[in-house]
PDB file with one MODEL, atoms N, CA, C and O in Angstrom:
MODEL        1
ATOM      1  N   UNK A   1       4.329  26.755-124.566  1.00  0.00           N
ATOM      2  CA  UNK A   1       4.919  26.958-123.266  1.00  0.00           C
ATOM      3  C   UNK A   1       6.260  26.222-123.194  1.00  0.00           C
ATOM      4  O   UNK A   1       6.566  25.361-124.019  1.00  0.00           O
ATOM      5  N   UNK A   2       7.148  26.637-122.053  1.00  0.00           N
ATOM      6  CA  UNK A   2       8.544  25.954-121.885  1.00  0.00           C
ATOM      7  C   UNK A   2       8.211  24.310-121.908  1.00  0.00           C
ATOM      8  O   UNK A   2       7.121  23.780-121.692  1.00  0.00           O
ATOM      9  N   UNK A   3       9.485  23.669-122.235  1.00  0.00           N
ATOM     10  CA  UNK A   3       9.583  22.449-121.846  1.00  0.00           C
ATOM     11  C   UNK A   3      10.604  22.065-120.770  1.00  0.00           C
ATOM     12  O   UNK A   3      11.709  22.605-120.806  1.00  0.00           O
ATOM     13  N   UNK A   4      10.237  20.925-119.550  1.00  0.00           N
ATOM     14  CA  UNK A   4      10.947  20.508-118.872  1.00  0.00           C
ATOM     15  C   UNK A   4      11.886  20.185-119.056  1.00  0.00           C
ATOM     16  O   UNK A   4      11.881  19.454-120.046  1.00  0.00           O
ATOM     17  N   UNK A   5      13.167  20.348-118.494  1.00  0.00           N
ATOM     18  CA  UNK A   5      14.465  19.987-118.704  1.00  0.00           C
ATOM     19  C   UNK A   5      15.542  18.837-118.187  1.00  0.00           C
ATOM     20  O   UNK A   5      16.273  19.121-117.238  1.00  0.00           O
ATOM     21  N   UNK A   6      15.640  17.453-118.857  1.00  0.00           N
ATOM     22  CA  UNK A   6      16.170  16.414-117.972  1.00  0.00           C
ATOM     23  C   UNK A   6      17.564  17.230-117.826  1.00  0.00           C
ATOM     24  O   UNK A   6      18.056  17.707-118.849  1.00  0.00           O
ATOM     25  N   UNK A   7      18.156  17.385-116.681  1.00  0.00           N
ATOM     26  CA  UNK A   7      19.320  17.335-115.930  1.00  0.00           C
ATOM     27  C   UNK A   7      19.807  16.086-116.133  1.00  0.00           C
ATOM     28  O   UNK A   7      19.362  15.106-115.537  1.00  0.00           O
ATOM     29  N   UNK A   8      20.811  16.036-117.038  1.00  0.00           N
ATOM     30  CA  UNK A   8      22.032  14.931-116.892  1.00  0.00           C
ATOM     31  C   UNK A   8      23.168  15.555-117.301  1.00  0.00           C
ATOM     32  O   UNK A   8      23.149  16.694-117.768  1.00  0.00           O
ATOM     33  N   UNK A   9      24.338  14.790-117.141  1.00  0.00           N
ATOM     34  CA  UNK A   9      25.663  14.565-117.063  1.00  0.00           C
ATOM     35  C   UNK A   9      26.419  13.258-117.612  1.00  0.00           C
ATOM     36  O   UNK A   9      25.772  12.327-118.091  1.00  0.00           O
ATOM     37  N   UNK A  10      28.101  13.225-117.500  1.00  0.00           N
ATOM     38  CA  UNK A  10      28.253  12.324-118.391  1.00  0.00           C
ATOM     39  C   UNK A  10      29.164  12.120-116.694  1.00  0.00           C
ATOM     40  O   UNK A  10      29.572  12.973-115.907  1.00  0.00           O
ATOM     41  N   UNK A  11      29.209  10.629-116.654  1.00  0.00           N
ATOM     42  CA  UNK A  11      29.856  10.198-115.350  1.00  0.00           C
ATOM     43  C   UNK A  11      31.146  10.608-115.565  1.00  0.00           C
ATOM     44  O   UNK A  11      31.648  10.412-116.672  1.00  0.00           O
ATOM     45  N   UNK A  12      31.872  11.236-114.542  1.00  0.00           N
ATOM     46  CA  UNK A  12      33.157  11.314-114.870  1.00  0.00           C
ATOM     47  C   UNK A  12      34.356  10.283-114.911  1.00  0.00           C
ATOM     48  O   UNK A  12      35.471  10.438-115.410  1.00  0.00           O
ATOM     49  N   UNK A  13      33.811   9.154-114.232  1.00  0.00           N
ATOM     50  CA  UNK A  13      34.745   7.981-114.309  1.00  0.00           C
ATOM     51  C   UNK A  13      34.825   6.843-115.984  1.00  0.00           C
ATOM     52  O   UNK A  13      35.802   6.282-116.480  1.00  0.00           O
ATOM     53  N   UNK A  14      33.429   6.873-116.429  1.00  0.00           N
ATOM     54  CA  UNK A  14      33.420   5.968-117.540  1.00  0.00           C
ATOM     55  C   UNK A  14      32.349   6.399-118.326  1.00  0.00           C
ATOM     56  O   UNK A  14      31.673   5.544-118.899  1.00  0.00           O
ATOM     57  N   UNK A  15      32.033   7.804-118.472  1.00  0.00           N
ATOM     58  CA  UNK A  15      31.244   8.683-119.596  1.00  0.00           C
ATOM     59  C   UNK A  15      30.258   8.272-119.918  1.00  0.00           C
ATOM     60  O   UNK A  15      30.032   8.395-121.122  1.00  0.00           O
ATOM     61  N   UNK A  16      29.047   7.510-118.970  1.00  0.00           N
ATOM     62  CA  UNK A  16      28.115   6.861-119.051  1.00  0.00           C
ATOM     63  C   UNK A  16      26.957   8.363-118.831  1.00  0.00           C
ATOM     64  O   UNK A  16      27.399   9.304-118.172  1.00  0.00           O
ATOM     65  N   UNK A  17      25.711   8.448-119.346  1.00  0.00           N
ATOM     66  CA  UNK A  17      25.040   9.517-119.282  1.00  0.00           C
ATOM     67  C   UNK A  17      24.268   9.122-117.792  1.00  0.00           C
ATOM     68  O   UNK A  17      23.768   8.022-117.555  1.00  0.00           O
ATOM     69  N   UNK A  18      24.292  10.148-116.969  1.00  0.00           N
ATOM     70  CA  UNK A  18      23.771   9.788-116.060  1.00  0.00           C
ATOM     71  C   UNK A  18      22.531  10.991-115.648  1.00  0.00           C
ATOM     72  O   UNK A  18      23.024  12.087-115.380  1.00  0.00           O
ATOM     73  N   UNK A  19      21.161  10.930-115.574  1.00  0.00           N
ATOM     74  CA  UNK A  19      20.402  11.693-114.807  1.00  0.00           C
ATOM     75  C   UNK A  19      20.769  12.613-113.518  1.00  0.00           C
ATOM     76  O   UNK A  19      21.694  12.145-112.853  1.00  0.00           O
ATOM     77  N   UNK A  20      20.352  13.543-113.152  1.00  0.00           N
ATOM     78  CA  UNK A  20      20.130  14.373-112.331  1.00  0.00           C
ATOM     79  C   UNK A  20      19.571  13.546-110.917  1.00  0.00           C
ATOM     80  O   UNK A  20      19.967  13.623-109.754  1.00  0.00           O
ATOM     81  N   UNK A  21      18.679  12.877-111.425  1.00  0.00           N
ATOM     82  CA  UNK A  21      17.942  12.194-110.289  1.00  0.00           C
ATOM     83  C   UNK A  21      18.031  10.682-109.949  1.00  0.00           C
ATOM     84  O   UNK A  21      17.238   9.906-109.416  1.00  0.00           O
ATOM     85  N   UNK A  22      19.484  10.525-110.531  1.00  0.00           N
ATOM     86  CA  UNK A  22      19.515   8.875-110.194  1.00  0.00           C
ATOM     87  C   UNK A  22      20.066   9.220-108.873  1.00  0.00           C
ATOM     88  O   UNK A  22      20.268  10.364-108.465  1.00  0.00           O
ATOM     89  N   UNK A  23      20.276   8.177-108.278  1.00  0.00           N
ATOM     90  CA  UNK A  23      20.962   8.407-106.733  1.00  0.00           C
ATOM     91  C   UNK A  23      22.421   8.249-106.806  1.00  0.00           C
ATOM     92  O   UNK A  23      22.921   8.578-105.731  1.00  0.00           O
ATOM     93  N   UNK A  24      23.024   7.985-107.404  1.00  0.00           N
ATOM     94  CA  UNK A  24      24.453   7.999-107.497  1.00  0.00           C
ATOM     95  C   UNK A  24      25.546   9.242-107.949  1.00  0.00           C
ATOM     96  O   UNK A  24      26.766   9.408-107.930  1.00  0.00           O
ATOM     97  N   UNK A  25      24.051  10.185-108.461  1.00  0.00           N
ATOM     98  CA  UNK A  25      24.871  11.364-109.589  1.00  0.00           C
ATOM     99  C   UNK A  25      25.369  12.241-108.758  1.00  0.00           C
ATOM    100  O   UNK A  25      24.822  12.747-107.778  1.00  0.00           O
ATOM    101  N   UNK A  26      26.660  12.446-109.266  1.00  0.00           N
ATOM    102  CA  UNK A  26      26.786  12.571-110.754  1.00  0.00           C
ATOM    103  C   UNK A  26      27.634  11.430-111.230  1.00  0.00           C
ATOM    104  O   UNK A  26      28.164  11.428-112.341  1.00  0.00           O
ATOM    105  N   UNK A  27      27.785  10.138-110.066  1.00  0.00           N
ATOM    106  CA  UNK A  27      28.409   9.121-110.722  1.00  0.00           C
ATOM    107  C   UNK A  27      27.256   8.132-111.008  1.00  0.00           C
ATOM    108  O   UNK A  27      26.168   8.294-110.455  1.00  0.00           O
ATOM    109  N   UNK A  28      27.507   6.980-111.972  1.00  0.00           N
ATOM    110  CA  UNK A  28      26.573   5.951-112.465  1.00  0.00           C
ATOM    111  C   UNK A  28      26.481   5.118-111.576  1.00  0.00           C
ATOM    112  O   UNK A  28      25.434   4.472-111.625  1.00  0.00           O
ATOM    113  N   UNK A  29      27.105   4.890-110.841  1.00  0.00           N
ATOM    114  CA  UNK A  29      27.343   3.583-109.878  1.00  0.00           C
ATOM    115  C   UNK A  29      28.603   4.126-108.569  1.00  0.00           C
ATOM    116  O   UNK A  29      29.537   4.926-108.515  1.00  0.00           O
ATOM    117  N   UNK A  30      27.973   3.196-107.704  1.00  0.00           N
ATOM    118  CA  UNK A  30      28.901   3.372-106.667  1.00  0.00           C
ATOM    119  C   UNK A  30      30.590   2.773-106.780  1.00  0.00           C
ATOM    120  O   UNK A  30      31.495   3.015-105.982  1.00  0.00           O
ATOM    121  N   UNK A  31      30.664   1.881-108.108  1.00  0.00           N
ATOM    122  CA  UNK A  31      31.756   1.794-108.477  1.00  0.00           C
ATOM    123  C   UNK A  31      32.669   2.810-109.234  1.00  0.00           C
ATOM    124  O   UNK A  31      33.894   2.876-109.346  1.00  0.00           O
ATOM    125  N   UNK A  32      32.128   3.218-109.488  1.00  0.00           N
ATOM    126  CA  UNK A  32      32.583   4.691-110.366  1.00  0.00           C
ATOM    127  C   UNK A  32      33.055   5.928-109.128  1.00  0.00           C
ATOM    128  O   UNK A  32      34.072   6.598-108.946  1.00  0.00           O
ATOM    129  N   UNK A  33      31.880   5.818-108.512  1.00  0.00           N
ATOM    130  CA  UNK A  33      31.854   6.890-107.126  1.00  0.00           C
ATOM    131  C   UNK A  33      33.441   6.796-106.374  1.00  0.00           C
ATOM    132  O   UNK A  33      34.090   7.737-105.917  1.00  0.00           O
ATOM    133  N   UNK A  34      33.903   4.993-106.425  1.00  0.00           N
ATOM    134  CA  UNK A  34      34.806   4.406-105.270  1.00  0.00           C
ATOM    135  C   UNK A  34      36.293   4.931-106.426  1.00  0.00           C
ATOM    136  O   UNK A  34      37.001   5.893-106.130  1.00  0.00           O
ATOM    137  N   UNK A  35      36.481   4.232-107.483  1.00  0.00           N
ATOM    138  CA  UNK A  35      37.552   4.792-108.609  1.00  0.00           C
ATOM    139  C   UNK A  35      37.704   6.264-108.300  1.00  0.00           C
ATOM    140  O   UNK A  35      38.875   6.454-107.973  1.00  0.00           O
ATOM    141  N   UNK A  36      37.120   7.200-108.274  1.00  0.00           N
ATOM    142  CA  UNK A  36      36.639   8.669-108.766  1.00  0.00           C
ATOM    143  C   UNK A  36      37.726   9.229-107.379  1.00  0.00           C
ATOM    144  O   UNK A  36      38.612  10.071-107.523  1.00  0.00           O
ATOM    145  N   UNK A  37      37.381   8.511-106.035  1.00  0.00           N
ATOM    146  CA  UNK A  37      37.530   8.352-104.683  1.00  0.00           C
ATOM    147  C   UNK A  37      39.192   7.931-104.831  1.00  0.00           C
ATOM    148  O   UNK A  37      40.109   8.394-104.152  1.00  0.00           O
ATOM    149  N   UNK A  38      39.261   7.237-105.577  1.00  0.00           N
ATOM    150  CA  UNK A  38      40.707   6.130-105.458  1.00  0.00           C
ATOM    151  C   UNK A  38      41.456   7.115-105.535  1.00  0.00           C
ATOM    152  O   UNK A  38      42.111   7.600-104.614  1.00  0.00           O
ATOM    153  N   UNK A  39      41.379   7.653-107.211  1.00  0.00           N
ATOM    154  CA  UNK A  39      42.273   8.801-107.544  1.00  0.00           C
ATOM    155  C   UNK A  39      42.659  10.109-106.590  1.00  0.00           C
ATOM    156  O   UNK A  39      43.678  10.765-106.372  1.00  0.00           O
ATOM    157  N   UNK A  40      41.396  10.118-106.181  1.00  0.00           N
ATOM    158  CA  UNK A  40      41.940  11.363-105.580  1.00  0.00           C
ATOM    159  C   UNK A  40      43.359  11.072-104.506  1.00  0.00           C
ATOM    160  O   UNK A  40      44.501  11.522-104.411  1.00  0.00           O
ATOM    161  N   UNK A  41      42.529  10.067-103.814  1.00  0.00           N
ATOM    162  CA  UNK A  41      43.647   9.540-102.513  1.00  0.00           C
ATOM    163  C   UNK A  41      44.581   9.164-102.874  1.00  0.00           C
ATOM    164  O   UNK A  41      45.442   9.248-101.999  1.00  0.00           O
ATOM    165  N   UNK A  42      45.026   8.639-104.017  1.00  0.00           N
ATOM    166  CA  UNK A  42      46.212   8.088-104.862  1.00  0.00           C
ATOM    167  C   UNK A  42      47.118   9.714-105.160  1.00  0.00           C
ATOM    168  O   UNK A  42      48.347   9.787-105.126  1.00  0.00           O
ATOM    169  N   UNK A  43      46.550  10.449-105.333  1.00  0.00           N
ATOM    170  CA  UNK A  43      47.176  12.094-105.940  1.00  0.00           C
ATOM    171  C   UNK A  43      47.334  11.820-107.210  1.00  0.00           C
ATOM    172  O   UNK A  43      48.353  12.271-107.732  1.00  0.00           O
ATOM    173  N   UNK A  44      46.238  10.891-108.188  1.00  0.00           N
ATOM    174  CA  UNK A  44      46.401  11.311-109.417  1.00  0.00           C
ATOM    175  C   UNK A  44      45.436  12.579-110.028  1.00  0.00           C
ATOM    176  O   UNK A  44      45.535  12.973-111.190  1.00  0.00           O
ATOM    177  N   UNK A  45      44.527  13.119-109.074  1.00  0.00           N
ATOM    178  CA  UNK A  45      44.280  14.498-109.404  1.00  0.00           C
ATOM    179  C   UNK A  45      44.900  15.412-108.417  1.00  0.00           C
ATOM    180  O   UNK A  45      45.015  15.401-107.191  1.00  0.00           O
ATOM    181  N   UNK A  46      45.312  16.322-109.511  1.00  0.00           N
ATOM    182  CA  UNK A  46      45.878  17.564-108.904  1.00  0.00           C
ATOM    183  C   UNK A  46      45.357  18.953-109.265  1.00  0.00           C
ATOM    184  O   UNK A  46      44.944  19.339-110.359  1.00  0.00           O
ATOM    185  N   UNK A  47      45.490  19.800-107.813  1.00  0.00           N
ATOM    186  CA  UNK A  47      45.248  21.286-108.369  1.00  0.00           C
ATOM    187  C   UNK A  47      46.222  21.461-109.230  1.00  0.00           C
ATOM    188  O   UNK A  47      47.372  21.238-108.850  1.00  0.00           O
ATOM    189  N   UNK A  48      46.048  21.765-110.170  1.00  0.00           N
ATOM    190  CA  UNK A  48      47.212  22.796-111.212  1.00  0.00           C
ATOM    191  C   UNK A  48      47.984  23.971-110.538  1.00  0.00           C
ATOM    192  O   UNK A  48      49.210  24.056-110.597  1.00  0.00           O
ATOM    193  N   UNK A  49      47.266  24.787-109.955  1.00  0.00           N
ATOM    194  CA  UNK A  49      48.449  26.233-109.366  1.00  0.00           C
ATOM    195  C   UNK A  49      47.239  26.228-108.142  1.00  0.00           C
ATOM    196  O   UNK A  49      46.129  25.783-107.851  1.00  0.00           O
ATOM    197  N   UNK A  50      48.636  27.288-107.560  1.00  0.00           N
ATOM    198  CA  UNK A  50      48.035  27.259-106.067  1.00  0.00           C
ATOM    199  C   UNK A  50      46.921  28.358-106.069  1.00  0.00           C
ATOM    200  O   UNK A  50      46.925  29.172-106.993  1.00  0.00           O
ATOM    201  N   UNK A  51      45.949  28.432-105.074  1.00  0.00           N
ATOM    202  CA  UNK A  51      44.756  29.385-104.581  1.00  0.00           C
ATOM    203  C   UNK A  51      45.794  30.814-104.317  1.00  0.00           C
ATOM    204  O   UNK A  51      46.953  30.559-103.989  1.00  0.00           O
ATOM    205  N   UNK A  52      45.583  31.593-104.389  1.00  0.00           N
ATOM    206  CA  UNK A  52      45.935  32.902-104.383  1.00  0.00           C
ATOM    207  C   UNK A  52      44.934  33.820-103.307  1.00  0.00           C
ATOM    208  O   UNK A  52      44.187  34.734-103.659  1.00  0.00           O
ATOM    209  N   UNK A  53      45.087  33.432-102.225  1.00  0.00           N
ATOM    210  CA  UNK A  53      43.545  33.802-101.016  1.00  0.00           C
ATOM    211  C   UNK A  53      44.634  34.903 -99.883  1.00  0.00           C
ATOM    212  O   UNK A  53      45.465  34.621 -99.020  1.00  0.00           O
ATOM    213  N   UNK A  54      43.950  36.608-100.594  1.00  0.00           N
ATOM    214  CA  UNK A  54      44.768  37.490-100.099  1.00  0.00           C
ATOM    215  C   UNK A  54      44.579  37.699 -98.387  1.00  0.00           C
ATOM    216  O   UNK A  54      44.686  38.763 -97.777  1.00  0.00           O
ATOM    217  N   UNK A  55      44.278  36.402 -97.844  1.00  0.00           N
ATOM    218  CA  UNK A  55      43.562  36.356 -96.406  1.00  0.00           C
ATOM    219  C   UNK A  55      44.653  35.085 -95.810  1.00  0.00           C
ATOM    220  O   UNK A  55      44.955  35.043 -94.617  1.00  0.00           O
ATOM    221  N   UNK A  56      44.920  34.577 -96.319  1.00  0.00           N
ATOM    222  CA  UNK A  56      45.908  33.547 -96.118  1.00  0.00           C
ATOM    223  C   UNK A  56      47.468  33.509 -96.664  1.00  0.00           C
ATOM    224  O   UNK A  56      48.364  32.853 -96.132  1.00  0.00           O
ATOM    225  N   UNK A  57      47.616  34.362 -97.858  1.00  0.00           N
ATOM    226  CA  UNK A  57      48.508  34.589 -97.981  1.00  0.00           C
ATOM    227  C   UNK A  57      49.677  35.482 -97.381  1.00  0.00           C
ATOM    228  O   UNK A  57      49.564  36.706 -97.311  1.00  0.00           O
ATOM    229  N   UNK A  58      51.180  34.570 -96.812  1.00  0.00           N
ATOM    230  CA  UNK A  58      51.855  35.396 -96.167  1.00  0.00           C
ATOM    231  C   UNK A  58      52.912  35.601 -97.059  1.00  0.00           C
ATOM    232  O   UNK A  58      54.036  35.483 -96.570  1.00  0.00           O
ATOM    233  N   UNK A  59      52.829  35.886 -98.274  1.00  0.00           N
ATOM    234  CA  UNK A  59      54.536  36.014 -99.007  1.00  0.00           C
ATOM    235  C   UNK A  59      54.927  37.827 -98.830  1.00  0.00           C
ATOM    236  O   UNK A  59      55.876  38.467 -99.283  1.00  0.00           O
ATOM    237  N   UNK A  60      53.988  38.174 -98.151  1.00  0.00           N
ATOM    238  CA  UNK A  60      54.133  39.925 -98.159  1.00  0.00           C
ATOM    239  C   UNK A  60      54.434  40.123 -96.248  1.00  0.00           C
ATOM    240  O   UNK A  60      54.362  41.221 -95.698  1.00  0.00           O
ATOM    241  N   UNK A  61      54.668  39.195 -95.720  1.00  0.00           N
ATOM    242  CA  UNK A  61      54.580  39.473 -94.678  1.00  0.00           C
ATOM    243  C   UNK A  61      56.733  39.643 -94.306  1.00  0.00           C
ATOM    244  O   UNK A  61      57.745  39.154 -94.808  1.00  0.00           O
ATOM    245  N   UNK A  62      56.408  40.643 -93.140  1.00  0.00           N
ATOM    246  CA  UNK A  62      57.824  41.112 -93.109  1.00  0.00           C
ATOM    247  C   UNK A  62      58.937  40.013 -92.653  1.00  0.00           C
ATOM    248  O   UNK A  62      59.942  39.968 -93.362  1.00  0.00           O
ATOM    249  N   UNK A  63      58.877  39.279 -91.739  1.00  0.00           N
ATOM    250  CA  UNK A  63      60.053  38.700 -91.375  1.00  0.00           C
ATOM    251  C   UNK A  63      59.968  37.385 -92.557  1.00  0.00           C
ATOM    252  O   UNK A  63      60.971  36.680 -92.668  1.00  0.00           O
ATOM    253  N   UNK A  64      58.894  37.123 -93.319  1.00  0.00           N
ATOM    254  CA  UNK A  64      58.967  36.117 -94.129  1.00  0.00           C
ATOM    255  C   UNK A  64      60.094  36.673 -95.221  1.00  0.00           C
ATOM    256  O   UNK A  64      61.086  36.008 -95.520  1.00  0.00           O
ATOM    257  N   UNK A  65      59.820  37.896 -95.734  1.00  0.00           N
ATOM    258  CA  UNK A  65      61.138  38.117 -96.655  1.00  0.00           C
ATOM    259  C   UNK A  65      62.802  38.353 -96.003  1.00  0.00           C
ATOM    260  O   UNK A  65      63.863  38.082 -96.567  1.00  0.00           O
ATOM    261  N   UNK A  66      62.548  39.048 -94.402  1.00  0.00           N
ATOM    262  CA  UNK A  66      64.038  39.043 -94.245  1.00  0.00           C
ATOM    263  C   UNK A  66      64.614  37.636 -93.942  1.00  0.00           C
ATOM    264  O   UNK A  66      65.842  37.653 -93.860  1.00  0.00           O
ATOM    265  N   UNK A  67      64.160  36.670 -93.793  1.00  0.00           N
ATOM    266  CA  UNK A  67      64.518  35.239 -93.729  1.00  0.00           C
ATOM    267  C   UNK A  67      64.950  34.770 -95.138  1.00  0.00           C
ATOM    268  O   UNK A  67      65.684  33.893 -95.595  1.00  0.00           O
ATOM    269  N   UNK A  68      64.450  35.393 -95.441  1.00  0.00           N
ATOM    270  CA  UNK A  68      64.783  34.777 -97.437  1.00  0.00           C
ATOM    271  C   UNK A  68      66.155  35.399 -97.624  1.00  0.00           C
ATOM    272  O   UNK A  68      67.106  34.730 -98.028  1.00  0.00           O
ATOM    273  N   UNK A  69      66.239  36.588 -97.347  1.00  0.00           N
ATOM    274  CA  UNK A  69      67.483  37.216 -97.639  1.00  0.00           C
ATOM    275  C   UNK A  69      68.771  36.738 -96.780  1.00  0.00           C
ATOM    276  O   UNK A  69      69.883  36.940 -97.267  1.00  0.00           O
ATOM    277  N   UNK A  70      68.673  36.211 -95.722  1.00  0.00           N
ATOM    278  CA  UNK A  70      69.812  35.474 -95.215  1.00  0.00           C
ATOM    279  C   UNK A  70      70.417  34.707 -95.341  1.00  0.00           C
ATOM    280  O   UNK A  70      71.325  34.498 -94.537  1.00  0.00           O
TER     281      UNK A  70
ENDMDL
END
């Protein structure tokens, strides 16, 4: 018959293996959690390119291009 499957991960702050079911995951520690946190607010992660969301996007909309052309 199948075997159970531990769910883990590797922390993303300091590549420590972390369980599925520790309470911190998918970080090891709440210090890791707070770093992980830092960066973001710092803007050392970034989206790479922008969302392309044909519901929000106005670059097709009309007076947006005749403004460009002036």
């Amino acid at each position: 018959m199948g075997k159970n499957r531990v769910r883990s991960l590797r922390c993303p702050t300091c590549r420590r293996i972390v369980l599925a079911s520790d309470a911190e995951f998918p970080f090891c520690s709440e210090r890791c959690r707070a770093i992980d946190l830092g960066k973001w607010a710092s803007g050392a992660y970034v989206i790479s390119s922008p969302l392309n969301d044909p519901e929000t996007d106005d670059s097709n909309y009309p007076n947006q291009h005749a403004k460009e052309q002036q």
